[in-house]
N, C-alpha and C positions, 0 to 999 in steps of 0.2 A: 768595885762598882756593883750597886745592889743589880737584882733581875729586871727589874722595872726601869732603869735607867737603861741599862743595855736595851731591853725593849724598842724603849724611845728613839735612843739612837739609830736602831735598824730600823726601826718604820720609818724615816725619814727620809731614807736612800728611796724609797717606792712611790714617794709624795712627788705629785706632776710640777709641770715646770710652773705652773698658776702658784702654787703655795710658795714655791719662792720665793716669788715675785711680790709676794707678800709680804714674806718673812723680810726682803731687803727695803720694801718700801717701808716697812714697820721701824727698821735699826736707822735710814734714814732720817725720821721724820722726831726722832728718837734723840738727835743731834750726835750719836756716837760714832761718826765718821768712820763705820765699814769699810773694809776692803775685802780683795778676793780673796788673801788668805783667810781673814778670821773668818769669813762667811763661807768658804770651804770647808773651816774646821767645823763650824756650826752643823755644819750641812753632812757632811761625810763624803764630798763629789771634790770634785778637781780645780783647782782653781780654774783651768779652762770654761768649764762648764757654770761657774758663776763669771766670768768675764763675757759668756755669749748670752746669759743672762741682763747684764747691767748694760750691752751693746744691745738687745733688744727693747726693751726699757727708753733707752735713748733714742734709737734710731725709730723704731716703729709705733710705741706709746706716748713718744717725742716729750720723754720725761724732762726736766729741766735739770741734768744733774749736771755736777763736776765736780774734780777730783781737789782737795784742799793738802800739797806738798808738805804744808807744815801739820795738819795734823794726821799725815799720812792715811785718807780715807776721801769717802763722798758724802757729798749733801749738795739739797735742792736749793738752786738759786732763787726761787722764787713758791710762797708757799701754797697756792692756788692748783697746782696738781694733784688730781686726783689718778688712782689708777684705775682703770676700768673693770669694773667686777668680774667681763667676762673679756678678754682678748681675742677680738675675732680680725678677720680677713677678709677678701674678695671671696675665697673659696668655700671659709666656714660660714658666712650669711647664703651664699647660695645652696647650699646642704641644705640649713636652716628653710630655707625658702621650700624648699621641695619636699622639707619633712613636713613642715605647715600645708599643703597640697594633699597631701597624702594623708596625713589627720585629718581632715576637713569630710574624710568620708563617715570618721565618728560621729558627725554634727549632730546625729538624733539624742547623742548620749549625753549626761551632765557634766559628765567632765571636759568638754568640749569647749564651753566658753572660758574654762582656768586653761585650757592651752593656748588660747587663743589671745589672752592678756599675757599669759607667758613671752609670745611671741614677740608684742609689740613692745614688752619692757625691754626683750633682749636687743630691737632693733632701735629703741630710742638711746640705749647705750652705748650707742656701736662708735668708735671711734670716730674723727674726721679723713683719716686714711681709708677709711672703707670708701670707694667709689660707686659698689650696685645700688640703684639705690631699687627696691622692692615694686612699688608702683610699673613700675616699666617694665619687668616681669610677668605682670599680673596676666596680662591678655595673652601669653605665649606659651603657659604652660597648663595643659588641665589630667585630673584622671578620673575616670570613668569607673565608680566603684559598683558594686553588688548592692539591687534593690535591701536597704534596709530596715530594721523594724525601730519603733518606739520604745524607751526606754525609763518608768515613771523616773523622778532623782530623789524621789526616797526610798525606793526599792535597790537605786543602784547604789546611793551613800551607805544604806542598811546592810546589804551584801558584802560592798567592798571593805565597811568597819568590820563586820564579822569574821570576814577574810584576814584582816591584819591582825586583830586581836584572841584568834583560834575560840571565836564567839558563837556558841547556836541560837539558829534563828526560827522564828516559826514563819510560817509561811502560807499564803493561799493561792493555790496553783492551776493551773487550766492546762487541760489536754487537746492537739488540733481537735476542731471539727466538735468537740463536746463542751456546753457550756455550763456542767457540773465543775467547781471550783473543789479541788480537796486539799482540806485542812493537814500541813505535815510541819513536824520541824525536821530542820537538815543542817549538816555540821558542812560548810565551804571548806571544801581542800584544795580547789583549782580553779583560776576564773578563762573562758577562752573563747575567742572572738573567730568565727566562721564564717565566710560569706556573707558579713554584712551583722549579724546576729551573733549577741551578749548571750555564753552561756557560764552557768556556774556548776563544776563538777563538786559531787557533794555526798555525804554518807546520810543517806534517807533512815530515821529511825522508824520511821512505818515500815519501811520495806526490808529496812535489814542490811541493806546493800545499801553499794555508790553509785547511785542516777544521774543524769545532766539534765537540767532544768534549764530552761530559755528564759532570762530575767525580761520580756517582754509578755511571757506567759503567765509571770506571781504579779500580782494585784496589791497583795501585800506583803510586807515582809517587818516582823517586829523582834527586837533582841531579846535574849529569856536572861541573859546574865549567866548562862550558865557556859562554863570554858570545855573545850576538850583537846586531846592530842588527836592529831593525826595519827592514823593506824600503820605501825611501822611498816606491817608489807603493801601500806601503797608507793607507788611510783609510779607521776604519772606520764614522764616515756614511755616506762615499760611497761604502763596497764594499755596504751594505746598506740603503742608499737605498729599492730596491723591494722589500726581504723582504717576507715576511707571514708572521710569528711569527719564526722563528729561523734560517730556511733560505734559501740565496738560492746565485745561480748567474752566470754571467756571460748568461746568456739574459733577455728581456725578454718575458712576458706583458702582452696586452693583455683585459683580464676585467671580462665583463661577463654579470653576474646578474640573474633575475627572482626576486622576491620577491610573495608575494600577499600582498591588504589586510592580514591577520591578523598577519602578520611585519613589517610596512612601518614602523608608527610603532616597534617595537624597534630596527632598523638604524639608521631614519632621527637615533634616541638619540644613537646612540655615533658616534667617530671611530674605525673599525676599521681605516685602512689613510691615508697618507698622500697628498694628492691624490684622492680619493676623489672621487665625482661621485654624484649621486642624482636620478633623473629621475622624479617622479610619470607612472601610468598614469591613466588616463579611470576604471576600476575598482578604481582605491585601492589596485593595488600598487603597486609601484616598480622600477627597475633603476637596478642600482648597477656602474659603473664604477670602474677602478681598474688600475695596471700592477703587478705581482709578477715576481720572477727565478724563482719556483721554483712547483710545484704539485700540493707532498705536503700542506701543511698549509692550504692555500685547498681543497683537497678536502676534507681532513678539516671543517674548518669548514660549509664547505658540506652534507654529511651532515651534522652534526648541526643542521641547521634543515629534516632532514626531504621532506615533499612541498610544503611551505611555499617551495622555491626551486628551481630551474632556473638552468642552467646556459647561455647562449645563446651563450659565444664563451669561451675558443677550444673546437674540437671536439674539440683530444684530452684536456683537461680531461671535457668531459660523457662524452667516450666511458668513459674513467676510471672516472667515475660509475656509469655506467649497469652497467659490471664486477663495482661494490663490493656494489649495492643487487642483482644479479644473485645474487652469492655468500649474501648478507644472507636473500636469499628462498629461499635450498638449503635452508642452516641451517634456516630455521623450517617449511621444509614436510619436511625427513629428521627433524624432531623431531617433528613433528604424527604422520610415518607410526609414527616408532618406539611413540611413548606410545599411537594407536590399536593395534597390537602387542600391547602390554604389560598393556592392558584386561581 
């Protein structure tokens, strides 16, 4: 038996129970009056396991088959059966139902409206054994995603072609806060979705290095045709191992927070950082350890839980802090002076 035959044979032990189910609607339909053994053999599995097959088939996609004694095999009584492209359940549409919930916080993106016909082809298929019906659903379940941004869809179609096809692209980019646009091209190595926000990790040939860019920040994005490899020492686990949130750097922070009682059992919740370490205090707070490469968005974080946290290591991180809440308290005392003023 050549190498390529053995091949075939083995990959077919790995093929899910749907290609079977195929494979016997096909020898059915076929008129060659299958049975468990030859479709065993076919298959490389147990006769068992095509018999739970052709009882599934019958019983649940309420195929119209039966077994013909004289020519030792099966066929359809009747030729009007279809099999259903996708075999679902009570349990697989409500999945389905709640991955659709859950996508829906993509809606600003373009790919959004192809999940969303995705959805309904899979539900106009669904068998008549399926009982949920989606509608009734609708009002009972919701999620509350992270404010997110706009997304042009030919910046994002441009990107994501670029990304399958190891294509660089050129691009016009915006930085927060400055409304100078700079002209780069960048090669997509990664695409990855944060709080709400499209970014594309990417090897910037102006800068030399691999930047993230917010595909709501490029304006434009055009293909050069021209291909490249990825650069073998990226990995992008292991380039982003210690982030925290989306940012990361080849430096290594060592951080570690106080938290008081009132905040403690919140943190103590969640898995916010990988390796993460949580030390109860005598007085019910806590400090939380943890290593980050970067410490624009562990500050940020950190501000927003207030007087509730401190900052005990490293001290250019608190000094940081102490900067933000510094500016924080201008703001609200040039505003108290202005509105006593204005009395």
């Amino acid at each position: 038996m050549s190498d390529q035959k053995k091949s075939d044979k083995k990959m077919k032990k790995f093929k899910p129970q749907h290609s079977r189910l195929l494979f016997i609607d096909k020898k059915i339909r076929e008129g060659t009056y299958p049975n468990c053994a030859s479709l065993a053999a076919e298959w490389e599995v147990s006769a068992k396991t095509i018999q739970r097959d052709l009882d599934y088939m019958r019983d649940s996609l309420d195929a119209p088959m039966e077994y013909d004694a004289k020519n030792r095999g099966y066929y359809y009584t009747t030729e009007n059966f279809q099999l259903p492209a996708i075999p679902l359940n009570d349990s697989d549409l409500f999945a389905l139902f709640i991955a659709e919930k859950v996508l829906k916080q993509y809606e600003s993106t373009p790919i959004y409206p192809r999940l969303k016909s995705f959805f309904a082809k899979v539900q106009d298929s669904l068998p008549d054994k399926v009982t949920i019906d989606p509608a009734q659903l609708e009002d009972r379940f919701s999620f509350f995603s992270n404010p997110h941004t706009m997304v042009s869809s030919s910046v994002w179609d441009t990107v994501f072609a670029a990304l399958r096809k190891n294509e660089s692209i050129r691009i016009s980019h915006g930085k927060p806060g400055s409304d100078q646009l700079i002209e780069r091209t960048i090669e997509p190595y990664h695409i990855v979705n944060y709080q709400g926000e499209w970014y594309v990790i990417a090897f910037c040939r102006l800068r030399q290095a691999v930047r993230t860019f917010a595909l709501s920040r490029i304006t434009k994005a055009e293909a050069t045709g021209i291909f490249f490899r990825i650069a073998d020492d990226f990995n992008f686990q292991e380039t982003t191992r210690d982030r925290f949130g989306v940012q990361w750097s080849n430096e290594t922070f060592e951080i570690r927070i106080l938290f008081n009682r009132q905040a403690a059992s919140y943190i103590e919740e969640r898995l916010w950082q990988e390796g993460q370490e949580i030390h109860r205090q005598e007085d019910g707070g806590i400090i939380m350890s943890f290593t980050a490469s970067h410490l624009l968005e562990v500050k940020r974080w950190v501000l927003s839980w207030g007087g509730a946290a401190r900052v005990l290591c490293p001290a250019v991180l608190a000094e940081e802090i102490k900067v933000e809440l510094a500016k924080s308290l201008q703001n609200y005392e040039a505003g108290n002076r202005k509105g006593s003023h204005n009395q």
